[in-house]
DRENVEXVO-219336 format. One record per residue: residue in three letters; x, z, y of N, C-alpha, C, O in turn. Coordinates in steps of 0.1 Angstrom, whole numbers, plus 2048, in hexadecimal, padded with zeros to 3 digits. Layout:
AlaXZYXZYXZYXZY ...
end
This chain:
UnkC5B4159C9C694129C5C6A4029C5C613FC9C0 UnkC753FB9CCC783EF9CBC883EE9CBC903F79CE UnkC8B3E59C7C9B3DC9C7CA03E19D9C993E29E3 UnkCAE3E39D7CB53ED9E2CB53DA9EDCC03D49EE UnkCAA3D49F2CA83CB9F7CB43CDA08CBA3C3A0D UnkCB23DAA0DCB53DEA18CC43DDA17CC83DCA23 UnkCCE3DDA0FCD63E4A0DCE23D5A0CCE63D0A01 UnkCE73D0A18CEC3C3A10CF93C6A08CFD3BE9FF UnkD013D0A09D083CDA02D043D29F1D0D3D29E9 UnkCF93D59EECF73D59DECF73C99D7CF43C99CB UnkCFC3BA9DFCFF3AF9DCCF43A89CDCF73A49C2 UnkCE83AA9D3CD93A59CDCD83969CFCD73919DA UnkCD838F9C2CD337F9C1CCA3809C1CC53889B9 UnkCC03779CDCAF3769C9CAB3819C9CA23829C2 UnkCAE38D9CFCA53969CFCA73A19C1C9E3A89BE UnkCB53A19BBCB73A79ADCC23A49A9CC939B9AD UnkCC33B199FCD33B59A1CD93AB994CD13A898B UnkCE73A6995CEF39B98FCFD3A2989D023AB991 UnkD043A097DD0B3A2977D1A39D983D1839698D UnkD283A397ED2F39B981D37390978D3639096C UnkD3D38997ED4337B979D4F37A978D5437197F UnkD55381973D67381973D6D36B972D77367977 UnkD6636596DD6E35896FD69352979D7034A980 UnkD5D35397CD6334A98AD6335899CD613559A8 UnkD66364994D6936E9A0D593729A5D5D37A9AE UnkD4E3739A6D453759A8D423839A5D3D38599A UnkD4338B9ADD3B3999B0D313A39A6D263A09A8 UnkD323A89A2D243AC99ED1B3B59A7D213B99B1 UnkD0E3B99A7D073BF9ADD0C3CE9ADD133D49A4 UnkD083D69BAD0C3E29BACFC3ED9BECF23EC9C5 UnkD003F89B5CF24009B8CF340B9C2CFE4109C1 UnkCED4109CACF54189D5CEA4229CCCE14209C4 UnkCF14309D5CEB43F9CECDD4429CFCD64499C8 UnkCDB4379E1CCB4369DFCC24359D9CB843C9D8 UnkCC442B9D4CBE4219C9CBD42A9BBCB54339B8 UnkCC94269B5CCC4359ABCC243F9A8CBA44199F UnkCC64479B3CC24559B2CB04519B5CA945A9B0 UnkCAA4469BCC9E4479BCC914409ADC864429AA UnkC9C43A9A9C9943299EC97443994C8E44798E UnkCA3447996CA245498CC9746498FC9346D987 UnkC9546499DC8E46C9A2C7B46599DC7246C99A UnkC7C45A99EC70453997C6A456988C5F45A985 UnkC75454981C75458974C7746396EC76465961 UnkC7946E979C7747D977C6A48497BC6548D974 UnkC6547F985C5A47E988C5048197BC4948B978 UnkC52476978C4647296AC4A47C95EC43480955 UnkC5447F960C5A48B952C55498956C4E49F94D UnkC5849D964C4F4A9964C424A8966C3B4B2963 UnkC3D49D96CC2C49E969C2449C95FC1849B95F UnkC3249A951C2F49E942C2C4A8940C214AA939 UnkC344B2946C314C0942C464C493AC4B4CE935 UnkC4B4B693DC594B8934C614BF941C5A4C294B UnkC6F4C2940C7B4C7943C844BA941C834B5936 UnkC8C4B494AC944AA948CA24AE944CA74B8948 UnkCA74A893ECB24AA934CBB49C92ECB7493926 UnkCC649D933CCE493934CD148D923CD348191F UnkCD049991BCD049490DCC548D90BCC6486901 UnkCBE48C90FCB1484908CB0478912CB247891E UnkCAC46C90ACA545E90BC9A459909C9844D909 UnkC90464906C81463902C7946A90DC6D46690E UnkC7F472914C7547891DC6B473923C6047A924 UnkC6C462929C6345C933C5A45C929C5046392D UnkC5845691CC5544D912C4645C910C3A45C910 UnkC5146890EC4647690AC3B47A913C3047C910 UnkC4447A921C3747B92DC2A47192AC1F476926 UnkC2B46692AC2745C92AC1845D91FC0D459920 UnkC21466915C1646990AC1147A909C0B47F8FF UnkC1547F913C1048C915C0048D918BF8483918 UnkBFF49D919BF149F91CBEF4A592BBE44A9930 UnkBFF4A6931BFD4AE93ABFA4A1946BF44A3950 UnkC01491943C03489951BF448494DBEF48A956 UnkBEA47E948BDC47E947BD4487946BD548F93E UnkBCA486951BC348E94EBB348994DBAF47E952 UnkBAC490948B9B489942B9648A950B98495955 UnkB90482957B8A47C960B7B48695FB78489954 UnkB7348B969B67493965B5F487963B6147B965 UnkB5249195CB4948895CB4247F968B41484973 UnkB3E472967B3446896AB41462978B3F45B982 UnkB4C466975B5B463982B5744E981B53449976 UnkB5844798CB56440989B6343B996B614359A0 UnkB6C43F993B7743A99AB82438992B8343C986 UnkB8C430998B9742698BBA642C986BB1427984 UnkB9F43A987BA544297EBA644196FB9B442969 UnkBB3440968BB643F960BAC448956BA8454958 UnkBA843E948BA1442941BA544B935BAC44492D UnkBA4458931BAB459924BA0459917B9445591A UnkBA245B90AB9B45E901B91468901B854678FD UnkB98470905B8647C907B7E472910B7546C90B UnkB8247091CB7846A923B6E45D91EB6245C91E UnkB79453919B6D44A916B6544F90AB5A449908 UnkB6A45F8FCB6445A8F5B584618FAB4D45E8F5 UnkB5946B906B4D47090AB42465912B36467911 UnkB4645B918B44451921B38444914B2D43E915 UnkB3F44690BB3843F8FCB2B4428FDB244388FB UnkB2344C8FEB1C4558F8B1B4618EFB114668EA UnkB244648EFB264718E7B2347E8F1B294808FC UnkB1A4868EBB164948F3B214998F7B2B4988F0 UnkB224A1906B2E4A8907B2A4B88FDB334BE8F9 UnkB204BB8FBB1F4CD8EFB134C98ECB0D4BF8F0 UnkB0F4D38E5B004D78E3B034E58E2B0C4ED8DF UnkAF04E48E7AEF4F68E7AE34FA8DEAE04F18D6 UnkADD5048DEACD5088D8AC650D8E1ACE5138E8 UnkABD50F8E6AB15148EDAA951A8E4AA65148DA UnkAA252A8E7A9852E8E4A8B5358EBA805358E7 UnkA8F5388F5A8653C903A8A536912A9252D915 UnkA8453C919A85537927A9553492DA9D53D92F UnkA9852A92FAA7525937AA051E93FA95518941 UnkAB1524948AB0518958ABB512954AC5518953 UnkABA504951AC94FC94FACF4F895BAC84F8966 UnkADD4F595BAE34F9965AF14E6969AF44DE961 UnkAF34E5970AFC4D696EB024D7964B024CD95D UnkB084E2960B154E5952B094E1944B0D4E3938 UnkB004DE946AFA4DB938AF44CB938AEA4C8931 UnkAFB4C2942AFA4B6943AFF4AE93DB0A4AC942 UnkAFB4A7933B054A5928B044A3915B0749C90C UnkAF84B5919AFB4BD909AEE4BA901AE24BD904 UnkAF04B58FAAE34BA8EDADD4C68EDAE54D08ED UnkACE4C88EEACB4D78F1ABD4D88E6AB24D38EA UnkABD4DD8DAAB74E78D0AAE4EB8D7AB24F18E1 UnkA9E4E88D4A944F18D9A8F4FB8CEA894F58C5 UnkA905078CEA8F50C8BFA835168C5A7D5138D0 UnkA805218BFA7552C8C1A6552C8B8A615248AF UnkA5F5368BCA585388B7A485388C0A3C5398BC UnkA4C5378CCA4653C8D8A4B5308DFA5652A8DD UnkA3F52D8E9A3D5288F5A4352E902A40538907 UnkA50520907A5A52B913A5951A91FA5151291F UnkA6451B926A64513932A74511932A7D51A933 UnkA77501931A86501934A874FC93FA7F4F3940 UnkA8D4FE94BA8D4FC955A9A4F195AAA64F5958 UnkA984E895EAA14DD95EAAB4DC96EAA64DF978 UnkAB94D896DAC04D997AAB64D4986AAB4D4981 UnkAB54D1993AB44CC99DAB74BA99CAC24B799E UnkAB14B3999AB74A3995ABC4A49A0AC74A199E UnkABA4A79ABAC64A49BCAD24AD9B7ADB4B19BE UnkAD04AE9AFAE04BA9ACAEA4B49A3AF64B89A0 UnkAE44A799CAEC4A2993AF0496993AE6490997 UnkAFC48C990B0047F990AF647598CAF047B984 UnkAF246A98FAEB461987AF345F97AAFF45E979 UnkAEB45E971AED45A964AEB46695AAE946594E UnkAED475964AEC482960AE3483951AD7486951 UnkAE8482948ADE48293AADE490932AE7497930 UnkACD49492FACE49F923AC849D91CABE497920 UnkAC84A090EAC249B901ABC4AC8FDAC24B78FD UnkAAE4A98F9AA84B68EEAA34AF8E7AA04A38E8 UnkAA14BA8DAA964BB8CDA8E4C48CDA914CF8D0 UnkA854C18CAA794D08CAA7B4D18BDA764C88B7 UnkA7F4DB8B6A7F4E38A9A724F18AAA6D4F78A1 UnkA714F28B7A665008B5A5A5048B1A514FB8B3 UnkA5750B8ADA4950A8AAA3F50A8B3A3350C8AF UnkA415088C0A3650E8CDA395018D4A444FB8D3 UnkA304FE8DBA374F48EBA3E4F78EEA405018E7 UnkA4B4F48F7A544F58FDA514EA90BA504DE90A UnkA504F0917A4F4EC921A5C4EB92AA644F492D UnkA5F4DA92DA694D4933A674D3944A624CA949 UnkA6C4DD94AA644DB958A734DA962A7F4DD960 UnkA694D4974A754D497BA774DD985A6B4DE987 UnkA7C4E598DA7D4EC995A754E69A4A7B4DA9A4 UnkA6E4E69AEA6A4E49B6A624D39B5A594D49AC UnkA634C79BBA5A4BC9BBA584B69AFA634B69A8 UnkA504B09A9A504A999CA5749F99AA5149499C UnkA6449E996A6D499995A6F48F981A7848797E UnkA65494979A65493968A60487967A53487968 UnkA66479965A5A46F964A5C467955A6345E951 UnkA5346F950A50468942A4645B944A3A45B948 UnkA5144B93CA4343F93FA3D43E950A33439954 UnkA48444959A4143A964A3D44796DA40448979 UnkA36451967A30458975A3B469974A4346F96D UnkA3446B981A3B477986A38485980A2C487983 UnkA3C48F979A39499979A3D4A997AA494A9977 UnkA3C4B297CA434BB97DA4B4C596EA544CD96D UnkA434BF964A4A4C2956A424BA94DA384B6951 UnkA484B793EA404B3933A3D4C0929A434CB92A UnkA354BE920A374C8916A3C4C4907A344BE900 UnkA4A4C6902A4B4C28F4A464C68EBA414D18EE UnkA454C48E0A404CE8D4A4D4C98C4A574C18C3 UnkA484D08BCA524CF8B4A514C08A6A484BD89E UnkA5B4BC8A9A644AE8A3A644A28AEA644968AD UnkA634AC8BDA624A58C8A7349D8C9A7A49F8BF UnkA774978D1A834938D9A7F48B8E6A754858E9 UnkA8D48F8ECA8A48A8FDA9B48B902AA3494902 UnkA9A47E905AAB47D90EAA747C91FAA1472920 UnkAA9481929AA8483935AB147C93EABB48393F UnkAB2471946ABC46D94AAB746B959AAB46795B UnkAC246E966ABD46A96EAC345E975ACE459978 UnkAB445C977AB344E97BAB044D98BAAE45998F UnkAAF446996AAB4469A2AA54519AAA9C44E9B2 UnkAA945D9A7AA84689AAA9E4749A4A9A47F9A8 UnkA9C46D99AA90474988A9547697CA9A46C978 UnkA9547E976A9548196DA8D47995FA8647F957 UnkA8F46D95CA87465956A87469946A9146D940 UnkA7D46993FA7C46B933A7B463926A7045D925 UnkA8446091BA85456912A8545E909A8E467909 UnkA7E45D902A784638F1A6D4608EDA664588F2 UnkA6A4688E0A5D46D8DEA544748E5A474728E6 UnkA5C47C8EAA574868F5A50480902A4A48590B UnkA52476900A4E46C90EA4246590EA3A463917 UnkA4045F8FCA3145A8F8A2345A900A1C451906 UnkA234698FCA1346E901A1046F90FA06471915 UnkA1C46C915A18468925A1745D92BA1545B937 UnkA1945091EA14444920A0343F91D9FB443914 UnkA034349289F642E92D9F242A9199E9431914 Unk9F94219129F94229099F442C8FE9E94298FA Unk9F94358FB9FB43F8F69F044C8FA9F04558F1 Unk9E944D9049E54589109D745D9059CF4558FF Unk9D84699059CC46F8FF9C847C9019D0484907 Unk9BE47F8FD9B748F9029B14958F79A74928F1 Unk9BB4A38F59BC4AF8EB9AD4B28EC9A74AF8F6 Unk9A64B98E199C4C08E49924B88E19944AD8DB Unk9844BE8E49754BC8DE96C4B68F09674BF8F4 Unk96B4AE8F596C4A88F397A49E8F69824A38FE Unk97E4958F299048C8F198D4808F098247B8F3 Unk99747B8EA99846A8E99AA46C8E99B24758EC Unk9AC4618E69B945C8DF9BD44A8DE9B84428D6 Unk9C64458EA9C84378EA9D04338E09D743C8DD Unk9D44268D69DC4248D09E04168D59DA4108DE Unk9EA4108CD9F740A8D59EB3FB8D29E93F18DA Unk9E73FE8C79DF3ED8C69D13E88D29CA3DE8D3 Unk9D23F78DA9C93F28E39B93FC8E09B24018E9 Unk9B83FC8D29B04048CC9AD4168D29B741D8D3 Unk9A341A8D399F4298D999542C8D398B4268D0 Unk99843C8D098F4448C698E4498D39934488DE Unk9814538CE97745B8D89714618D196D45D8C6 Unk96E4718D996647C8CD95F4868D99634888E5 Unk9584898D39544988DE94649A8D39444938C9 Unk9394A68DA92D4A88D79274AC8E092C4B38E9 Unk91A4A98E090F4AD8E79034B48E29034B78D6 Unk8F74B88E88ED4BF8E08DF4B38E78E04AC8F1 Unk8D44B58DE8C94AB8DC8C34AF8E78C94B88EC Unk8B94AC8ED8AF4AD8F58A04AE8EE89E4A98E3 Unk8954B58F488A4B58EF8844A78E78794A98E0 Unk8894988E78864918E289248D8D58924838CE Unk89A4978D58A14958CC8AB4878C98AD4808C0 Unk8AF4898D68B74808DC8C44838E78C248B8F0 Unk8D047C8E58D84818EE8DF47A8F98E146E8F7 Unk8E447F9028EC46F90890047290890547D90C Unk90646A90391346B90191C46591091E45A916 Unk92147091192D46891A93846A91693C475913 Unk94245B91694D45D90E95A46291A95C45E925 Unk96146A91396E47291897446A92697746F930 Unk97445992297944C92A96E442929963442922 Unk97143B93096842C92C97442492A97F424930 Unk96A41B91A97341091997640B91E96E409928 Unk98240291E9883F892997F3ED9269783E892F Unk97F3E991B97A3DB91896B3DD90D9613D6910 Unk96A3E290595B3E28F995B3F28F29643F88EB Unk94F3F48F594F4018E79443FA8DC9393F58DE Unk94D3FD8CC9423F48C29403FC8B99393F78B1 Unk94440C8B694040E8AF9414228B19494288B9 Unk9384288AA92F4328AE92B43A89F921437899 Unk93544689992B44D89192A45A892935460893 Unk91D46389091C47189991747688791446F87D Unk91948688A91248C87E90949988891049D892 Unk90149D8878FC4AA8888FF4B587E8FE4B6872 Unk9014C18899024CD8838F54DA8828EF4E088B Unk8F34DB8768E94E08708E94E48658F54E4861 Unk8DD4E885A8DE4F08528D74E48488D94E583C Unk8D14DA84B8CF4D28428CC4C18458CE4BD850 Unk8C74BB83B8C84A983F8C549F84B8BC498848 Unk8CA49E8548C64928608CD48C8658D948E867 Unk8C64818698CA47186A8D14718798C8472881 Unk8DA47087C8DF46A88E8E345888F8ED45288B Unk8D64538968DD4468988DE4458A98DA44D8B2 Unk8E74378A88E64318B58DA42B8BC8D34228B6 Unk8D74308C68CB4278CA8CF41A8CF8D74198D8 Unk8C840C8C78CA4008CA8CC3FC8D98C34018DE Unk8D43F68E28D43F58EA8D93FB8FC8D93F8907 Unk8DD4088F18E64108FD8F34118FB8F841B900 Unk8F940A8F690740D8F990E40990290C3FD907 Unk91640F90791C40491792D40A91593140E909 Unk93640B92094241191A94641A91C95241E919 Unk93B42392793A42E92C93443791F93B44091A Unk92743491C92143C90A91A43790991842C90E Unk90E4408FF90A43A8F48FE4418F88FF447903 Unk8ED4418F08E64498ED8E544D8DD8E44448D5 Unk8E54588DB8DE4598CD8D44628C98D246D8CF Unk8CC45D8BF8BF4678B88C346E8AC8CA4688A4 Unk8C047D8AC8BB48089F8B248289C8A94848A4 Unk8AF48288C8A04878848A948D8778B348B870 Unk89A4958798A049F86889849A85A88E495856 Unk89C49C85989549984688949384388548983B Unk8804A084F87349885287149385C86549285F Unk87C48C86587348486C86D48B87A866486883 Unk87249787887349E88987F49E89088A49A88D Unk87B4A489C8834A08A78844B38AC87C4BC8AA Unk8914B28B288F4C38BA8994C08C689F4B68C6 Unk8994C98D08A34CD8DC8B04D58D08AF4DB8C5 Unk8BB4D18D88C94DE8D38D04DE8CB8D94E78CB Unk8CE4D48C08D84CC8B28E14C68BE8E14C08C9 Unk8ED4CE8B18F64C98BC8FF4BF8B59014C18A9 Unk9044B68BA90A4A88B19174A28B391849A8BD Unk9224A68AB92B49E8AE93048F8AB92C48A8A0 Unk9374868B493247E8B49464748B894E4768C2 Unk94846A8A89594638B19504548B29454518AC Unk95644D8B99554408BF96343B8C096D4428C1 Unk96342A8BE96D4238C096B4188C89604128C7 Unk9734158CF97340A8D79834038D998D4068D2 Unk9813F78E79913F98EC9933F58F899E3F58FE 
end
């Protein structure tokens, strides 16, 4: 829409329309039906893409479209074109979940649950199965909680696409008072939580008899057992080798009554240790078997 520019006799000063001047005879501007009727075809426009009916009684109409629900509409998610923003969108755009759901057994999630807060509940050990990350927008985010009483395994359909802390994997396993927000990132599924911890370099440790356990100060426990040898002696190898010193070493033997396990002076390195037992009196046997934590870092 512009000023009837084409039109000379709509007699336009500058490009815009001018009153007339009865004392010194001067003209006023004239509107032709073009103009008119397009100026008004404009502003009907906007009234039915309200959702209104135009009606000559009323003077509010533009003003109503304007604040309708039918001439905006919410932009889908992760749109990053300069399309007008409404309130659903930015407040979803904020951070605010688009739903939440609950989980109790095996799901395949699907794009429609990209977005939602997802409840890991049960009682039993199941498999949630996560979109295709090539299937979803960057920025694609999902949030869980592990409430269940069992693992709950977070896995990806086809290549290992899960990278908790850096590396690649094909799933994590949560357990319960776990969290994990999932976002993709450069074509991964990257992992930010708690849930993410124990797959750091930091953090990295091993369940079970024999294990070990890194902590954040650099510090590493170590545990396992072994059984004695005819000299009543055993050789320890630890789960890892220290990065840097192992200094300290204490074993108990299992048996039915009193004996001593020490370190033998001079073998410790950061691979292991040796140790002796003696019993009560001062003998030695094959087959006491000894467990045994160490610390280092």
């Amino acid at each position: 829409m512009d000023y009837p520019n084409s039109v000379p006799s709509a007699g336009l000063v500058n490009g815009k329309f001018v009153d007339e001047d009865p004392l010194t005879g001067k003209p006023g501007s004239l509107i032709p039906a073009s103009w008119g009727n397009g100026v008004t075809e404009e502003i009907l426009g906007v009234v039915r893409a309200g959702g209104l009916t135009p009606s000559e009684a009323s003077n509010t109409q533009l003003l109503g479209a304007l604040r309708s629900t039918q001439l905006f509409k919410t932009a889908a998610p992760f749109d990053v074109s300069r399309s007008a923003a409404t309130c659903e969108f930015v407040q979803r755009a904020l951070g605010s979940y688009a739903g939440s759901r609950g989980i109790a057994g095996a799901t395949q999630l699907t794009i429609a649950d990209v977005g939602c807060s997802i409840g890991l509940g049960g009682d039993s050990s199941y498999t949630v199965t996560l979109p295709d990350v090539t299937t979803v927008p960057n920025g694609a985010t999902l949030g869980f909680h592990c409430r269940s009483n069992a693992p709950v395994t977070i896995a990806h359909p086809g290549n290992p696409r899960i990278s908790p802390q850096g590396v690649l994997l094909n799933s994590i396993v949560m357990n319960g008072g776990e969290s994990a927000t999932l976002v993709k990132e450069s074509g991964v599924w990257t992992v930010h939580g708690t849930a993410s911890l124990k797959y750091a370099a930091l953090f990295s440790g091993l369940a079970g008899n024999p294990g070990y356990q890194k902590h954040a100060s650099g510090n590493i426990d170590q545990w396992g057992f072994g059984t004695t040898d005819v000299n009543g002696e055993m050789w320890v190898n630890f789960p890892i080798s220290f990065p840097n010193a192992f200094f300290s070493c204490v074993a108990n033997h299992v048996g039915g009554d009193g004996a001593m396990v020490i370190v033998v002076g001079g073998t410790a390195t950061k691979q292991g240790v040796r140790l002796k037992v003696r019993d009560s009196m001062n003998r030695v046997a094959a087959g006491w078997t000894v467990f045994y934590f160490a610390k280092g870092y």
